[in-house]
Biopython code that builds the backbone (N, CA, C, O; Angstrom):
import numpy as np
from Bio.PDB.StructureBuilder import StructureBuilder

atoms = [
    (1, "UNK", "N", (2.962, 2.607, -16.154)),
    (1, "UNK", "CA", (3.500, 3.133, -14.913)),
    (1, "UNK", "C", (4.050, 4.529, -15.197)),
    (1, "UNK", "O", (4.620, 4.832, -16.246)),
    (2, "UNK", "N", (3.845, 5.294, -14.241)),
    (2, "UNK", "CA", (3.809, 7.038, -14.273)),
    (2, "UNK", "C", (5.199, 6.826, -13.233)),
    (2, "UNK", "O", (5.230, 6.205, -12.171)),
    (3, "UNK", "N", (6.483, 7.666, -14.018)),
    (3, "UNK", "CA", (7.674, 7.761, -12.997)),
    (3, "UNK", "C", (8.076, 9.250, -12.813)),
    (3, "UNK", "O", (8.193, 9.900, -13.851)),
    (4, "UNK", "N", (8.272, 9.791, -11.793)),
    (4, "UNK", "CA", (8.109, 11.200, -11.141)),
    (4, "UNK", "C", (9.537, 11.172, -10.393)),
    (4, "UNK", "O", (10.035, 10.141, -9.941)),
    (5, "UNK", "N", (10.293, 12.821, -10.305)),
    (5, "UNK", "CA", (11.513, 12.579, -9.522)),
    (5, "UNK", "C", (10.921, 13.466, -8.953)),
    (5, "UNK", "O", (10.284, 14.296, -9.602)),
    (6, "UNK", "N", (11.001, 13.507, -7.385)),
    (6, "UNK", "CA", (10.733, 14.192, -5.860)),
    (6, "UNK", "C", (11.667, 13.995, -5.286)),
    (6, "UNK", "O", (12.392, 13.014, -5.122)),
    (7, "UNK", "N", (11.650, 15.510, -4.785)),
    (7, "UNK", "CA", (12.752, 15.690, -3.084)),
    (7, "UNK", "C", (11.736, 15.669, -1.569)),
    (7, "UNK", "O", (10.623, 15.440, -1.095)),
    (8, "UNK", "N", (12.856, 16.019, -1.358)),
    (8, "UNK", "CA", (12.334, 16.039, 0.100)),
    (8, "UNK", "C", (11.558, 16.789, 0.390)),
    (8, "UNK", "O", (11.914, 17.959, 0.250)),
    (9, "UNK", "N", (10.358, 16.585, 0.844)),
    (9, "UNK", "CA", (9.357, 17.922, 1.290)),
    (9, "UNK", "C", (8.318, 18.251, 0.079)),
    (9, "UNK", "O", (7.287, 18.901, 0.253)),
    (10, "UNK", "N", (8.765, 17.673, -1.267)),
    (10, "UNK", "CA", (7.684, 17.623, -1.929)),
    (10, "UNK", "C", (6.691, 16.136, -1.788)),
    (10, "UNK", "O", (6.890, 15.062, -1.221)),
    (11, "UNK", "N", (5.539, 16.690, -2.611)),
    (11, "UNK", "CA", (4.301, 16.376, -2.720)),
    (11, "UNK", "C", (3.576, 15.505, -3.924)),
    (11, "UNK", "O", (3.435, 16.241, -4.901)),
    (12, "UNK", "N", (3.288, 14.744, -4.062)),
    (12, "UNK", "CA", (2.612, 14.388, -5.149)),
    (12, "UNK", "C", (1.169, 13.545, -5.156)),
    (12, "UNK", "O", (1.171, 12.446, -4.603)),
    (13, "UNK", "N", (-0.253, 14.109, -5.864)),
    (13, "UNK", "CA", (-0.830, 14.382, -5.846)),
    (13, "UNK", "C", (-1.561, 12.882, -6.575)),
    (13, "UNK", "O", (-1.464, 12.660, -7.782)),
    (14, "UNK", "N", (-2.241, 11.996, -5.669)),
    (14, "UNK", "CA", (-3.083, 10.904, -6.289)),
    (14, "UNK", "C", (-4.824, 11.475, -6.611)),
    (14, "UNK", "O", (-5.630, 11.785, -5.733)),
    (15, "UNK", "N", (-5.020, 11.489, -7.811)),
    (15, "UNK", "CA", (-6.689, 12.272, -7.697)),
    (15, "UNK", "C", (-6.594, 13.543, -7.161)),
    (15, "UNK", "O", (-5.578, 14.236, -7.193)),
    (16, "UNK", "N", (-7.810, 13.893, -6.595)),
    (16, "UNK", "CA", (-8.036, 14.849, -5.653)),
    (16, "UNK", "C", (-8.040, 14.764, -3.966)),
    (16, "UNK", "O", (-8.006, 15.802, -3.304)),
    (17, "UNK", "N", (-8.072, 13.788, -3.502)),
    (17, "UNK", "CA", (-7.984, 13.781, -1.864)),
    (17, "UNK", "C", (-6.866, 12.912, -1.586)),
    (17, "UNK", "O", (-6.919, 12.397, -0.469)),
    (18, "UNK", "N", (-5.754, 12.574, -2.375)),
    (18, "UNK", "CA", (-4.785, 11.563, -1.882)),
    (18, "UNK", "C", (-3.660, 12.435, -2.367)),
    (18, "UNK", "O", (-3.463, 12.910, -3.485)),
    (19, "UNK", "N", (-2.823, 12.548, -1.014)),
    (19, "UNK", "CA", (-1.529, 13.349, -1.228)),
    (19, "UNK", "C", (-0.212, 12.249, -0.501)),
    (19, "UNK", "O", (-0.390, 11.633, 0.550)),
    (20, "UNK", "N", (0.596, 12.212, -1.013)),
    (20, "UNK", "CA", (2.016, 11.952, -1.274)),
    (20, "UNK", "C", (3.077, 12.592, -0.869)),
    (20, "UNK", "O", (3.564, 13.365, -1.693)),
    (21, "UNK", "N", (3.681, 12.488, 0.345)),
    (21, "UNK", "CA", (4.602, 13.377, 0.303)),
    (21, "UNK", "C", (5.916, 12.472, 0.964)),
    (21, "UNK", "O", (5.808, 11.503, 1.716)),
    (22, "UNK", "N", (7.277, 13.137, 0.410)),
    (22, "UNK", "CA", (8.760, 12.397, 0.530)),
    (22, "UNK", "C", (9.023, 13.261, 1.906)),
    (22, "UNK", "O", (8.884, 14.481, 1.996)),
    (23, "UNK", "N", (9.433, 12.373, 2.958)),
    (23, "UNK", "CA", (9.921, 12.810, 4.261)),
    (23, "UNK", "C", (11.136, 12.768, 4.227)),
    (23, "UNK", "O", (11.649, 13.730, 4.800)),
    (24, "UNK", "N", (11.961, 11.929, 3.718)),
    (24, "UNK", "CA", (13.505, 11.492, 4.146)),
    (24, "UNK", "C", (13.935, 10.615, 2.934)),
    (24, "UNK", "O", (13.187, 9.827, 2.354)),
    (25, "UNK", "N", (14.422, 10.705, 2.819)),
    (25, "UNK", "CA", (15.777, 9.637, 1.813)),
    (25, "UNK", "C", (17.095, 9.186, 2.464)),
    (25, "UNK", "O", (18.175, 9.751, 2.636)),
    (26, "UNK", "N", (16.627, 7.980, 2.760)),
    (26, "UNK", "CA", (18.894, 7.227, 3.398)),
    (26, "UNK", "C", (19.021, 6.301, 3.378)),
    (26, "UNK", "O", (18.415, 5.467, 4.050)),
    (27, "UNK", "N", (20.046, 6.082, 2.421)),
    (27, "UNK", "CA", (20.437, 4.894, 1.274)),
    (27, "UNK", "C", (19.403, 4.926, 0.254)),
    (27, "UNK", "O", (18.997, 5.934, -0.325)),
    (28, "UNK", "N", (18.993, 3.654, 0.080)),
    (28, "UNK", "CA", (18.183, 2.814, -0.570)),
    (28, "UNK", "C", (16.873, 2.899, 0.069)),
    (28, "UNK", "O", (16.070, 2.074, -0.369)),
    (29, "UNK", "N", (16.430, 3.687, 1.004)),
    (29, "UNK", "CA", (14.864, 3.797, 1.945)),
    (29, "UNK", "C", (14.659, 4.854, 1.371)),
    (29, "UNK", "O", (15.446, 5.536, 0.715)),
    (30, "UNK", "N", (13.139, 5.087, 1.702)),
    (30, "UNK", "CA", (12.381, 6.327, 1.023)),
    (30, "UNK", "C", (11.426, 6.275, 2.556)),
    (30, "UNK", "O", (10.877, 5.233, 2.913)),
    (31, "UNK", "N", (11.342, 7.617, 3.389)),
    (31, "UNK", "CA", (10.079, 7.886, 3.616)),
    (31, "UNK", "C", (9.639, 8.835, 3.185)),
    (31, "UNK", "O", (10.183, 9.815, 2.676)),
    (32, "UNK", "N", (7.820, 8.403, 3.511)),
    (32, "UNK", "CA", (6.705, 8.859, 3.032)),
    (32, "UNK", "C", (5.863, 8.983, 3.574)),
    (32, "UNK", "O", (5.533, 7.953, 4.162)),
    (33, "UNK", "N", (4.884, 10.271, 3.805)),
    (33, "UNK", "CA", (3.294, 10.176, 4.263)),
    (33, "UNK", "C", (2.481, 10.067, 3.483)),
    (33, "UNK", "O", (2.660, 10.438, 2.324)),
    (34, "UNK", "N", (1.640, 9.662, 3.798)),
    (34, "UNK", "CA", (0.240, 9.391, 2.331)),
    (34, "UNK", "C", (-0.722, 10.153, 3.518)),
    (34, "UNK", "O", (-0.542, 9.933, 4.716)),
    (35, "UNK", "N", (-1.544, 10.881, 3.115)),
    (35, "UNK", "CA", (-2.800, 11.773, 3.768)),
    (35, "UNK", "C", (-3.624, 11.332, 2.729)),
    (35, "UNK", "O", (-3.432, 11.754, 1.589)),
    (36, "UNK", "N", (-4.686, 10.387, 3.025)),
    (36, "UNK", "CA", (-6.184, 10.249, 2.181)),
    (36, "UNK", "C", (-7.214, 9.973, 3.301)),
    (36, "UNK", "O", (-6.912, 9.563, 4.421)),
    (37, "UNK", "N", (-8.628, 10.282, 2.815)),
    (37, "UNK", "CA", (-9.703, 9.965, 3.463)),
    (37, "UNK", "C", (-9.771, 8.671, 4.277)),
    (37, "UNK", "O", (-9.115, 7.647, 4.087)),
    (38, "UNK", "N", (-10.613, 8.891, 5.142)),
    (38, "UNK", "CA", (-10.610, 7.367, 5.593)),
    (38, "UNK", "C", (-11.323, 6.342, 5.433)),
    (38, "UNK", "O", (-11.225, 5.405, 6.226)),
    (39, "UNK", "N", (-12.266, 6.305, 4.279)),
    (39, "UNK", "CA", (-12.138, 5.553, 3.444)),
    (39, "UNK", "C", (-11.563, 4.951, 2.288)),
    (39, "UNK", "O", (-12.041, 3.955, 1.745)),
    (40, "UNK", "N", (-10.413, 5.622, 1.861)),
    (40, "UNK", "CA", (-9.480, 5.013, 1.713)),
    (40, "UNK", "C", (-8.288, 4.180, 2.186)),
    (40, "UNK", "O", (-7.486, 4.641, 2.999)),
    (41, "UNK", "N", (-8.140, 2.551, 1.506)),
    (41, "UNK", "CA", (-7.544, 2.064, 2.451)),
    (41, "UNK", "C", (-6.029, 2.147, 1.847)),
    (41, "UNK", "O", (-5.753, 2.298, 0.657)),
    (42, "UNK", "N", (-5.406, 2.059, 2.578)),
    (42, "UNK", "CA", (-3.820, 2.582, 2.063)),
    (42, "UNK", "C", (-2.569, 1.167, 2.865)),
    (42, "UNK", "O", (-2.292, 1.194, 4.064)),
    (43, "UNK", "N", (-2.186, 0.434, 2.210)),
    (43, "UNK", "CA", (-1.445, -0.836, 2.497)),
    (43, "UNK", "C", (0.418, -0.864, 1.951)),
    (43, "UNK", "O", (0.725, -0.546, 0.803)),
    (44, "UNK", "N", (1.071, -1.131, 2.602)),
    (44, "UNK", "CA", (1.964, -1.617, 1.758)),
    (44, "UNK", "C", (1.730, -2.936, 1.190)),
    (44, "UNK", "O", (1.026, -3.830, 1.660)),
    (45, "UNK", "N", (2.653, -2.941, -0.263)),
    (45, "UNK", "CA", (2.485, -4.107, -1.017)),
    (45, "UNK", "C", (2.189, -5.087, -0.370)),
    (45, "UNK", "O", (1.087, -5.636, -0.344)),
    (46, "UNK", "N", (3.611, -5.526, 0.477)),
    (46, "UNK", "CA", (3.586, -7.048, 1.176)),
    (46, "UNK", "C", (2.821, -6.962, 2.067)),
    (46, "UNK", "O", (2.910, -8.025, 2.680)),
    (47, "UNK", "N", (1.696, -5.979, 2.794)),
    (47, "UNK", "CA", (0.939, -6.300, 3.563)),
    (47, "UNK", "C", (0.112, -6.608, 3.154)),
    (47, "UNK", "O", (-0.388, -7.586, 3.710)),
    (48, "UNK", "N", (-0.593, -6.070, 1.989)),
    (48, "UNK", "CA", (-1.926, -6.455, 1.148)),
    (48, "UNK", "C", (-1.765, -7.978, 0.577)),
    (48, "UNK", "O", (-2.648, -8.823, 0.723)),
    (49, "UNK", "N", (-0.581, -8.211, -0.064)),
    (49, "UNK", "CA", (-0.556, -9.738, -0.485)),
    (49, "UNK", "C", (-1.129, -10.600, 0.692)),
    (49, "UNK", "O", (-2.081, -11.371, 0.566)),
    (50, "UNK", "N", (-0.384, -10.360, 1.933)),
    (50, "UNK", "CA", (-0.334, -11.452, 3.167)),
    (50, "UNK", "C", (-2.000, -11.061, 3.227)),
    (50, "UNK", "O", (-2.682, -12.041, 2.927)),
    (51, "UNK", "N", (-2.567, -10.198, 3.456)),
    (51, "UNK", "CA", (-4.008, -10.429, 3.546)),
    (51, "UNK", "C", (-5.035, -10.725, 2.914)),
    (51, "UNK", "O", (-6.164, -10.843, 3.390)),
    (52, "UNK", "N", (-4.475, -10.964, 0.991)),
    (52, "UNK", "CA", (-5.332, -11.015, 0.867)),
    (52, "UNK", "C", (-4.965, -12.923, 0.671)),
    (52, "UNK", "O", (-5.989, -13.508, 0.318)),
    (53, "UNK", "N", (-4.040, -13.639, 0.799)),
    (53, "UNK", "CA", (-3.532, -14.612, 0.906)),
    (53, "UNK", "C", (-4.225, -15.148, 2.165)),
    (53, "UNK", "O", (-4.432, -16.361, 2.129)),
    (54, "UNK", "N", (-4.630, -14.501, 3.276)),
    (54, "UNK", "CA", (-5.202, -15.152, 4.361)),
    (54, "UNK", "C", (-6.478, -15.045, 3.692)),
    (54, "UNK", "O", (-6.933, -16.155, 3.965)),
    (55, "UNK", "N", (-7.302, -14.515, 3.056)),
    (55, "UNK", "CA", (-8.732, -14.386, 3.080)),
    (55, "UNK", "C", (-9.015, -15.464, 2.102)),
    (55, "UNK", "O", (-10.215, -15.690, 1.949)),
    (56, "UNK", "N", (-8.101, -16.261, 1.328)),
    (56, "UNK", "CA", (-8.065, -16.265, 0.545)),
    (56, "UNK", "C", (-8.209, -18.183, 0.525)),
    (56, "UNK", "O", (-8.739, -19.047, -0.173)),
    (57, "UNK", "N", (-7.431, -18.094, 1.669)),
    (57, "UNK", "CA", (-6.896, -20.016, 2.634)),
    (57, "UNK", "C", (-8.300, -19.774, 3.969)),
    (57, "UNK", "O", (-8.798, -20.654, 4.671)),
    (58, "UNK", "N", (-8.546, -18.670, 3.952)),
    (58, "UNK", "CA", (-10.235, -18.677, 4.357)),
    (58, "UNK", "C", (-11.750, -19.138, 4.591)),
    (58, "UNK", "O", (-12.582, -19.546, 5.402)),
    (59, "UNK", "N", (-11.388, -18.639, 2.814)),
    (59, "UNK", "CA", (-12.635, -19.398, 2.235)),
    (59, "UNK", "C", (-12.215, -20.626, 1.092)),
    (59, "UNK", "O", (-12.797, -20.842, 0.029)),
    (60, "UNK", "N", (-11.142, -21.286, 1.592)),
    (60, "UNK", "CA", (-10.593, -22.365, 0.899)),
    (60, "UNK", "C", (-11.085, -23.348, 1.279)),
    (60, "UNK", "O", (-10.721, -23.478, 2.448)),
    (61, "UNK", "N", (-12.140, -24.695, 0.806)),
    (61, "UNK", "CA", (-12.597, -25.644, 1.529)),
    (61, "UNK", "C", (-11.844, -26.296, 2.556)),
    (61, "UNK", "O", (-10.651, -26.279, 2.254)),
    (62, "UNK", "N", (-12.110, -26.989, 3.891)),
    (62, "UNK", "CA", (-10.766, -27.654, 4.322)),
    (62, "UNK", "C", (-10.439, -28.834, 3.766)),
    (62, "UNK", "O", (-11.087, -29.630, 3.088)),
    (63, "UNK", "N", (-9.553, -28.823, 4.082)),
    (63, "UNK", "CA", (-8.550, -30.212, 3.375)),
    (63, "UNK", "C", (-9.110, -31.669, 4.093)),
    (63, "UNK", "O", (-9.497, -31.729, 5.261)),
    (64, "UNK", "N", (-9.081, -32.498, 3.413)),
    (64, "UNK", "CA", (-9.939, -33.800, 4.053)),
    (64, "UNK", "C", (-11.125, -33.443, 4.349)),
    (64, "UNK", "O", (-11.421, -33.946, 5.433)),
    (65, "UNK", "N", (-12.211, -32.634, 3.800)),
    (65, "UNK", "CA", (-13.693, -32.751, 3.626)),
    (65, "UNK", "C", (-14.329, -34.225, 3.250)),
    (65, "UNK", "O", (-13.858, -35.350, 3.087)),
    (66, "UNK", "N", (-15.694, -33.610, 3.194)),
    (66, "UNK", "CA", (-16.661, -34.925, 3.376)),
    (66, "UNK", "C", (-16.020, -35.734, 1.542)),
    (66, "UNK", "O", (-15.641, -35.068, 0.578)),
    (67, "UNK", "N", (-16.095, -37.043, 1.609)),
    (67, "UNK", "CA", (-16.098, -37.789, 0.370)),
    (67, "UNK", "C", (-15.270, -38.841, 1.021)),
    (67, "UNK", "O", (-14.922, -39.836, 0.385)),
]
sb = StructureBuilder()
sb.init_structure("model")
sb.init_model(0)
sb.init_chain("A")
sb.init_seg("    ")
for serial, (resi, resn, name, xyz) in enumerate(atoms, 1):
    if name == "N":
        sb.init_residue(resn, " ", resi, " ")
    sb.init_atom(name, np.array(xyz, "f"), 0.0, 1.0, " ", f" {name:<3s}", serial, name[0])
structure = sb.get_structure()
């Protein structure tokens, strides 16, 4: 893990087409814009878990199948 100190209004640079930037700081919150292509998909943590947790009980056989 790569740890970086940023202010406000700076930038930080994922690759070449994914930019990072600190909007605000208050308290313990951080905002942020992320600008990447749109094929890139861009998630918060706990949203990506919950989805990939649904895809996941998906393709999970159902419960009480044939036997």
């Amino acid at each position: 893990m790569f740890i970086m100190t940023r202010s406000i209004g700076q930038t930080l640079m994922v690759g070449e087409d994914v930019t990072v930037r600190v909007l605000a700081v208050r308290g313990d919150r951080v905002r942020v814009a992320v600008n990447a292509p749109g094929n890139v998909p861009v998630y918060r943590d706990e949203v990506l878990k919950e989805l990939s947790a649904a895809a996941k009980a998906a393709l999970a056989p159902p419960a009480g199948g044939p036997g």
